[in-house]
C-alpha positions in Angstrom: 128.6 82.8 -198.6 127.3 85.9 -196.7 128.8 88.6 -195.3 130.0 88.2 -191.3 128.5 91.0 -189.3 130.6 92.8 -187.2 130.8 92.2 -183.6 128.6 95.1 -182.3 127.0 96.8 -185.4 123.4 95.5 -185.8 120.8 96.1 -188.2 117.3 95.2 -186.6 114.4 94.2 -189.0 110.9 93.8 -187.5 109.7 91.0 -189.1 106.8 89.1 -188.3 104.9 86.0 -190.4 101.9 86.5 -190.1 98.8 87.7 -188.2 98.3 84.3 -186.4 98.0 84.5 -183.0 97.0 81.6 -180.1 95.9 84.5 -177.9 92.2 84.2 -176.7 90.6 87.3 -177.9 88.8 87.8 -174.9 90.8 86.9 -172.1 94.4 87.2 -173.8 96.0 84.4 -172.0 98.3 82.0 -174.4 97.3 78.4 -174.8 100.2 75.9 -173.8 102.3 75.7 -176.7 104.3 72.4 -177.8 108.0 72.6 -179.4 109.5 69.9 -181.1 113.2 69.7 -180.9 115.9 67.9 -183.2 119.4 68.1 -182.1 122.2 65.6 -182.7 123.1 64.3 -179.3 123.3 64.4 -175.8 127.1 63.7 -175.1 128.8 66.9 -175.7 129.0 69.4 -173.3 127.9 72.4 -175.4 124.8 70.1 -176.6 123.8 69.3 -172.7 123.9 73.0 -172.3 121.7 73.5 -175.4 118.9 71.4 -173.7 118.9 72.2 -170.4 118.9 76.5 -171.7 116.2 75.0 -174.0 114.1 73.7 -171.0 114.6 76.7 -169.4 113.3 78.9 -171.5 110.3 77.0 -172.3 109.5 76.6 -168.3 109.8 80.9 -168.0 107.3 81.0 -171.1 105.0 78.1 -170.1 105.6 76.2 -173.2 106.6 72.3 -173.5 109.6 70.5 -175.1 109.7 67.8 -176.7 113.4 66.6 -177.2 114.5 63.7 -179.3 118.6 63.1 -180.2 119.0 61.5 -183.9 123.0 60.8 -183.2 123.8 62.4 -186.6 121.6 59.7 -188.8 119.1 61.5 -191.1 117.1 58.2 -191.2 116.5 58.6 -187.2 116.3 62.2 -187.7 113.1 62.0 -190.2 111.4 59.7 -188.6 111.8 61.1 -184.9 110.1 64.7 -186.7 107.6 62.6 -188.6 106.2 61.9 -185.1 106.6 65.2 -184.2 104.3 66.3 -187.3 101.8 63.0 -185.9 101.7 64.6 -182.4 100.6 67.7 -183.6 103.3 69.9 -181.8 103.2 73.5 -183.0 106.0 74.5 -184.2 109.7 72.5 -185.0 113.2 73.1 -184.2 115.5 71.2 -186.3 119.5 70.8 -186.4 119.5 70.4 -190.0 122.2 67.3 -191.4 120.7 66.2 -194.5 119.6 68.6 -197.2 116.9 66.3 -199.0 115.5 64.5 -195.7 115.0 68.2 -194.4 113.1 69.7 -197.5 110.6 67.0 -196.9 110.3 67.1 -192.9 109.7 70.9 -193.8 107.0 70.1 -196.6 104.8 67.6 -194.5 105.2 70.0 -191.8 104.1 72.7 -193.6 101.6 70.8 -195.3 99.6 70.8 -191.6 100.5 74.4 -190.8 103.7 73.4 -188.9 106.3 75.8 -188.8 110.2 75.3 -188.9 113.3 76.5 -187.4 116.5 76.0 -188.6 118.7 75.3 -185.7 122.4 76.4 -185.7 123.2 75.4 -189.0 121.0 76.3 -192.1 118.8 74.1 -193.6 119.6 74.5 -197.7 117.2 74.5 -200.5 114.1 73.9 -198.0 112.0 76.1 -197.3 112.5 76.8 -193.9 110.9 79.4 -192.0 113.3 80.7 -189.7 117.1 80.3 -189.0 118.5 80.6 -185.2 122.6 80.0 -185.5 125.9 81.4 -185.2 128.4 82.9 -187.6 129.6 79.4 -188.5 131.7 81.1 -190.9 133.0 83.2 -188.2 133.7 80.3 -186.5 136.1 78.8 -189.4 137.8 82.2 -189.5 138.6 81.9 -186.1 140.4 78.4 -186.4 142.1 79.7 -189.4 143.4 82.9 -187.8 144.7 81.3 -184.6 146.4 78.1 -186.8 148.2 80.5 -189.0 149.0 82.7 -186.7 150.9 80.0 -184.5 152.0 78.3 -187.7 152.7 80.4 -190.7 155.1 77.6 -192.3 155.0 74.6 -192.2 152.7 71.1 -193.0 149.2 70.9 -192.4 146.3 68.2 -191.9 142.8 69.5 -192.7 140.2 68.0 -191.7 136.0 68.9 -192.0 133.0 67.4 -189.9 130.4 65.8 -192.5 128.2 66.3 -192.5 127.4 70.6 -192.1 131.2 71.3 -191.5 131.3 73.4 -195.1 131.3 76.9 -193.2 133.5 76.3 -191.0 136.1 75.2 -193.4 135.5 78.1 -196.2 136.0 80.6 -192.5 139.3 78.7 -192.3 140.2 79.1 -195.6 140.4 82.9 -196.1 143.5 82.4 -193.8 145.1 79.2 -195.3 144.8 79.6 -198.8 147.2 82.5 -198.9 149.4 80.4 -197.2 149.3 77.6 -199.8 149.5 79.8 -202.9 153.1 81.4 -201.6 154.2 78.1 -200.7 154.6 78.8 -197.3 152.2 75.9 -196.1 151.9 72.7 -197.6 148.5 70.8 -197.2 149.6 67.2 -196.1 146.2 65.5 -196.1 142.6 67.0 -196.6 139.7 64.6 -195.2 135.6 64.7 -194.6 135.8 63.1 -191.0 132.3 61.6 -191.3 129.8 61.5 -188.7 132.0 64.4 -186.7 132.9 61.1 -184.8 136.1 60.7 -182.9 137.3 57.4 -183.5 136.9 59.0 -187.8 139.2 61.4 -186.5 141.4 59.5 -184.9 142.0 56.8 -187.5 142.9 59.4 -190.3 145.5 61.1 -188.6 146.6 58.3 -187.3 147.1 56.7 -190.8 148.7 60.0 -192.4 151.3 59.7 -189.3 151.7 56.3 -189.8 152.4 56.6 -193.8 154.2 60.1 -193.9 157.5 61.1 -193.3 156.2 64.5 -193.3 156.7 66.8 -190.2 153.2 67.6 -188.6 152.8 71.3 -188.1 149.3 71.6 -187.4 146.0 70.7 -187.7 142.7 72.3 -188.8 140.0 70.0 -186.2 136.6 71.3 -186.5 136.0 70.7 -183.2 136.7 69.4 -180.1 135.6 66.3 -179.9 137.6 65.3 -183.1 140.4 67.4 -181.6 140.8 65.0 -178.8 141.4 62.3 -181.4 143.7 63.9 -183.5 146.1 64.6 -180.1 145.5 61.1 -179.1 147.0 60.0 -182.3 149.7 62.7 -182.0 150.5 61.7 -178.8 150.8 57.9 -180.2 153.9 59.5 -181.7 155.0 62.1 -179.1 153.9 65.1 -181.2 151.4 66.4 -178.8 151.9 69.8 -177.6 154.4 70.3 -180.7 151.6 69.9 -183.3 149.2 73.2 -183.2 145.3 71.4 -183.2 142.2 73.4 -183.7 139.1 73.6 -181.8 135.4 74.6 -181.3 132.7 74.5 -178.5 134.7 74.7 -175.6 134.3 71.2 -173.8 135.8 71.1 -170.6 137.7 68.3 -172.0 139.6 70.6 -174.8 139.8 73.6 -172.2 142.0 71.5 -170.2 143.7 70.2 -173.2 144.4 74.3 -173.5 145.6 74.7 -170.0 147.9 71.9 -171.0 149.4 73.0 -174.0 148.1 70.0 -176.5 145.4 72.1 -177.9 145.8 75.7 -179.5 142.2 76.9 -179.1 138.9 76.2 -179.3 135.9 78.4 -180.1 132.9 79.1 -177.8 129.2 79.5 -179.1 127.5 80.7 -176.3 124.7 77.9 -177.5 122.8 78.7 -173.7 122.2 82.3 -175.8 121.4 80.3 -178.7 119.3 77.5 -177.2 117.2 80.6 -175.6 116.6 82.9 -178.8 115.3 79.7 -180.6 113.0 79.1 -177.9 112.0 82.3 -177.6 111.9 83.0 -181.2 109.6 79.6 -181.9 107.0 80.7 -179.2 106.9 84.2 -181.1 106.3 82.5 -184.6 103.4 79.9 -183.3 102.1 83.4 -181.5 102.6 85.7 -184.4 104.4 88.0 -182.6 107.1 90.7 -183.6 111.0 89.3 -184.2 113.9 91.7 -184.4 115.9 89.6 -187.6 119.6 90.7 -187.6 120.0 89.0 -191.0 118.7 87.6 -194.2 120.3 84.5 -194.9 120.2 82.6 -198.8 119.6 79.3 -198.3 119.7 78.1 -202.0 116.2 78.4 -202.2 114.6 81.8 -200.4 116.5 84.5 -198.1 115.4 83.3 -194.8 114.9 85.4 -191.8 118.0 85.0 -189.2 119.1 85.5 -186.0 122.9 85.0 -186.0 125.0 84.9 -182.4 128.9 85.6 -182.8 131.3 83.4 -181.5 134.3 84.0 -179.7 137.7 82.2 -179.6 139.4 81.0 -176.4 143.3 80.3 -175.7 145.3 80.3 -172.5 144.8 84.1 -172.5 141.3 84.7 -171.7 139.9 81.4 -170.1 139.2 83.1 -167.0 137.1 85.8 -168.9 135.6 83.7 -171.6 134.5 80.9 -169.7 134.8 81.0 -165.9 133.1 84.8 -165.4 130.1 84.1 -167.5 129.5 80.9 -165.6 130.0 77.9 -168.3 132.8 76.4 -166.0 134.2 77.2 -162.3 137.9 77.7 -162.0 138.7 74.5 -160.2 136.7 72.0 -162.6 139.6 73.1 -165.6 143.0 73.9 -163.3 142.3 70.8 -161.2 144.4 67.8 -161.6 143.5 64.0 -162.5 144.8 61.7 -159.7 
């Protein structure tokens, strides 16, 4: 675990790898430089956001993407960057799922002078040369601050993405675990929802409501995806809106869910600021150019150097702020009503 840096105290660290540099000496004009990317899919909202801020970024810098989707299986994953590593792209930018699988991605990279960035969550025991995320345990605090707050007694369903939902859940648990050593909550059911897939989601809760005659107070959803199945089961039993559910990422979906009371909150990761600073970052390693760190991250294996982006919850209350004035959503796409 590290230490969450506060919201507007930063430390800058010039850092740079080495002395590399794609520059021609004589005329100082880049070569076009090739960037593999790795990200789980292209459904979600805050992952289409991702990609297109990713494109973006590479068009203003004159580099190129290349962008393949692994749906969270490790076997697609390795061999999607093994034809990265083939193609001879520069440098790598990996959402890292599998601990082992990624430790060898980053050795055969390395092993033809490909660097690799860790991509929103950190890659352990490899050895990774950069890490571009947010404050995933940040991120679990939040959903543990909001769920106690709104339900400081009572019976709860935890539930963790497999896999790379670990932060989240230890953020969480600095404000549950009080809770459950005085006895004031009571942890109904505690389950990996594997694959972060819905229908996972869905069938668990569904079970526990089926097979307990347990009140459901609330539940800790790591994000909002998953929190859309756990209210479709709740609502199977007319407990939605009456059972506090977690979020994170902001989908439009869940943002409604908000404005309709099913949902408590959900957390947004500016990931269009994320998507960029990787971008940016990975054209600054390939050119050997100065990187202002803002942290050293322990990955089981080395301190890697980090760029981490805070994230910032959303409720009812600031909607309008978080989301509509910095442009992720217009007003009338989340007020609007389904015919």
């Amino acid at each position: 675990m590290y230490v969450s840096i506060p919201d507007v105290f930063y430390v800058p660290v010039r850092y740079s790898l080495n002395n590399e540099t794609l520059f021609n000496s004589t005329q100082n004009i880049p070569r076009q430089i090739l960037i593999g990317v790795s990200l789980p899919n292209q459904r979600e909202d805050r992952l289409i956001r991702d990609a297109v801020a990713m494109k973006k970024e590479a068009d203003a810098q004159g580099a190129t993407l290349k962008i393949d989707y692994f749906e969270f299986d490790p076997v697609k994953q390795a061999e999607q960057v093994a034809e990265m590593i083939k193609e001879k792209v520069n440098i790598i930018i990996i959402a890292s799922i599998d601990e082992e699988s990624t430790k060898k991605l980053v050795e055969d990279a390395h092993a033809v002078g490909i660097k690799m960035i860790s991509y929103e969550v950190i890659a352990k025991n490899s050895d990774i040369d950069f890490f571009v995320g947010f404050n995933n345990i940040r991120v679990g605090e939040l959903q543990g601050r909001y769920l106690t707050s709104y339900v400081p007694k009572g019976n709860y369903i935890l539930l963790s993405g497999s896999p790379k939902g670990e932060q989240f859940k230890e953020g969480a648990m600095e404000y549950i675990t009080p809770l459950v050593i005085n006895r004031s909550v009571k942890i109904i059911a505690d389950k990996l929802v594997e694959g972060w897939l819905p229908i996972n989601a869905y069938t668990i809760v569904s079970d526990i409501l089926n097979n307990v005659t347990d009140k459901i107070d609330g539940v800790l959803a790591p994000n909002d995806a998953t929190a859309g199945a756990v209210i479709a089961a709740l609502s199977e039993h007319g407990l939605a809106g009456k059972t506090a559910v977690t979020g994170q990422d902001a989908d439009l979906a869940a943002v409604k869910r908000i404005v309709d009371g099913t949902q408590l909150m959900t957390v947004f990761k500016d990931s269009r600021e994320l998507a960029k600073t990787a971008v940016d970052t990975a054209i600054k390693l390939v050119n050997g150019s100065v990187i202002d760190v803002t942290n050293d991250i322990n990955n089981g294996l080395k301190d890697v150097p980090s760029i981490l982006v805070n994230p910032i919850a959303v409720d009812k209350s600031n909607i309008d702020k978080t989301l509509v004035a910095t442009g992720i959503y217009k007003k009338d796409e989340i007020f609007k009503r389904l015919n």
